[in-house]
C-alpha positions in Angstrom: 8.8 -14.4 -15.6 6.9 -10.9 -16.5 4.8 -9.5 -14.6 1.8 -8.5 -16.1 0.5 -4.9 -14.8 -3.0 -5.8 -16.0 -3.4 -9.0 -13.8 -1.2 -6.9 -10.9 -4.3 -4.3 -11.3 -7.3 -7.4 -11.2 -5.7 -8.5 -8.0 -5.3 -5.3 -6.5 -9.0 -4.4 -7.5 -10.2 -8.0 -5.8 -8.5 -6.3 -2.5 -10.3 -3.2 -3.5 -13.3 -5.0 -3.4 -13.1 -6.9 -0.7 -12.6 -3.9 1.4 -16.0 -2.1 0.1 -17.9 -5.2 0.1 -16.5 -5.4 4.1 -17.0 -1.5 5.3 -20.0 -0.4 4.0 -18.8 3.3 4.4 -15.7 3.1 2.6 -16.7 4.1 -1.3 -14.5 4.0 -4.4 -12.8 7.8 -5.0 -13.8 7.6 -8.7 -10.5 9.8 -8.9 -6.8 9.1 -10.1 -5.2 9.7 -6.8 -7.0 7.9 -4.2 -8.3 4.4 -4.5 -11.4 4.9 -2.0 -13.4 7.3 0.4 -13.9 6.3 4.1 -17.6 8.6 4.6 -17.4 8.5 8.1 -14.7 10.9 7.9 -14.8 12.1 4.1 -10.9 11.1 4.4 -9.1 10.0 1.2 -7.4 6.2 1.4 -5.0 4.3 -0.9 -5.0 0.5 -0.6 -1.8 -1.8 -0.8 -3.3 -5.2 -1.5 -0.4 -8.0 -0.9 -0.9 -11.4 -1.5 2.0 -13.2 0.4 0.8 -15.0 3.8 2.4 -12.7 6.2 4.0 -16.1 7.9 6.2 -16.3 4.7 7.7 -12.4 4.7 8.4 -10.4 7.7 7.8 -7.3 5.6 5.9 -4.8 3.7 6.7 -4.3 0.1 6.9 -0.5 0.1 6.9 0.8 -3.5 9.0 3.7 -4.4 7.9 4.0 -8.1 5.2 2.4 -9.9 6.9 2.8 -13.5 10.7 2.7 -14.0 10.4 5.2 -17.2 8.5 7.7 -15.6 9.7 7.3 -12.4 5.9 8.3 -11.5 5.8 7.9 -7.2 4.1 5.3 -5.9 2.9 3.7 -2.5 3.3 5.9 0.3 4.8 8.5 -2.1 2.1 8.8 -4.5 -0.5 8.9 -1.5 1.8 12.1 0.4 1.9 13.6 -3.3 -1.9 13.4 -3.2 -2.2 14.7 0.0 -4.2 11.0 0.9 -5.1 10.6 4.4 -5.1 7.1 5.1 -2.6 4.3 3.8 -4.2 0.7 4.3 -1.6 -2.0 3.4 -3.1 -5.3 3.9 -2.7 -9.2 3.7 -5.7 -10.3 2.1 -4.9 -14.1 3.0 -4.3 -13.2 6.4 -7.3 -10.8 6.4 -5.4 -8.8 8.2 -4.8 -4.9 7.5 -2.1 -2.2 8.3 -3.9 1.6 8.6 -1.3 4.2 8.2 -3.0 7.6 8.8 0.6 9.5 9.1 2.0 9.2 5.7 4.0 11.6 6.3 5.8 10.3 9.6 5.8 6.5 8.0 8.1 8.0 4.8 10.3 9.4 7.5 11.0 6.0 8.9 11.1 4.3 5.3 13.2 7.0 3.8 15.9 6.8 6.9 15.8 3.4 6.9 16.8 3.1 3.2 19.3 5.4 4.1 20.9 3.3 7.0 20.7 0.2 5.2 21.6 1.2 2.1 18.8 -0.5 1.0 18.4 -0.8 -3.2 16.0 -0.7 -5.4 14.2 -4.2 -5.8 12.4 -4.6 -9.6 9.1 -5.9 -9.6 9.2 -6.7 -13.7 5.8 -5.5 -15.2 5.2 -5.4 -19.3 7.4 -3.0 -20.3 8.2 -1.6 -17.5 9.4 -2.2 -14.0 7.8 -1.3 -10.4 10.4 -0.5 -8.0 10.4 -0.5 -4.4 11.8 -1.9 -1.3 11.2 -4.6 1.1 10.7 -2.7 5.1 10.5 -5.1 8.0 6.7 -4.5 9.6 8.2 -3.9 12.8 10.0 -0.8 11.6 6.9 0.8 10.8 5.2 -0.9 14.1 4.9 3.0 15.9 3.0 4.3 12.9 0.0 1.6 11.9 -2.7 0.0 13.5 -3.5 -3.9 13.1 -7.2 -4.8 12.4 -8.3 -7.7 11.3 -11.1 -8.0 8.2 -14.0 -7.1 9.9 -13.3 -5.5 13.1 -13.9 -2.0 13.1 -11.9 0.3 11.0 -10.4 3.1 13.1 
């Protein structure tokens, strides 16, 4: 089965949205390298939007590259590339969210945990192209995010 970028993108934007219609002071970036804008702070953010129930995967989905061809960074990558200051990963069935405002320290734990593992490469198959990224048990990461559920106070 392909994966199709364009519905990948309608799903991610219904996250998207449901984040702006939720904090009234996050506002979309209008920019290529951060998804939205969190006022209170003027800090940058990138939003993961994952569709799994948590209950069925212990893990993030922490993508590596967004295109397989041109190898352009994506996930926590892309946002340290960007100099983004906030990485929100979140459930949006479990209306639960992850806030990573340490992109830098969270790669560190990814990257060495690839590295002990020997983790690979998992394709996510898109039209004509692949995503590639791995899968990082939550709990690895538990020291560097923050767990707030839809509505409670972003930090």
């Amino acid at each position: 089965m392909i994966h199709k970028f364009k519905d990948s993108l309608v799903l991610g934007d219904r996250g998207e949205k449901l984040l702006l219609d939720t904090y009234s002071y996050l506002k979309p970036a209008n920019c290529d390298a951060h998804d939205v804008v969190d006022t209170r702070y003027n800090s940058t953010v990138e939003i993961k939007t994952d569709y799994y129930p948590m209950s069925k995967t212990p893990n993030f989905f922490i993508e590596k590259y967004s295109d397989d061809y041109k190898f352009k960074a994506g996930g926590l990558d892309r946002a340290a590339i960007h100099k983004t200051d906030i990485f929100l990963y979140q459930f949006i069935n479990d209306k639960t969210i992850f806030w990573f405002d340490d992109i830098p320290k969270a790669l560190v734990i990814v990257d060495k945990f690839v590295r002990e593992h020997n983790l690979q490469l998992i394709k996510i198959p898109n039209k004509g192209y692949n995503t590639l990224g791995y899968k990082i048990p939550r709990y690895i990461l538990s020291d560097v995010f923050k767990e707030i559920k839809l509505g409670d106070e972003l930090i």
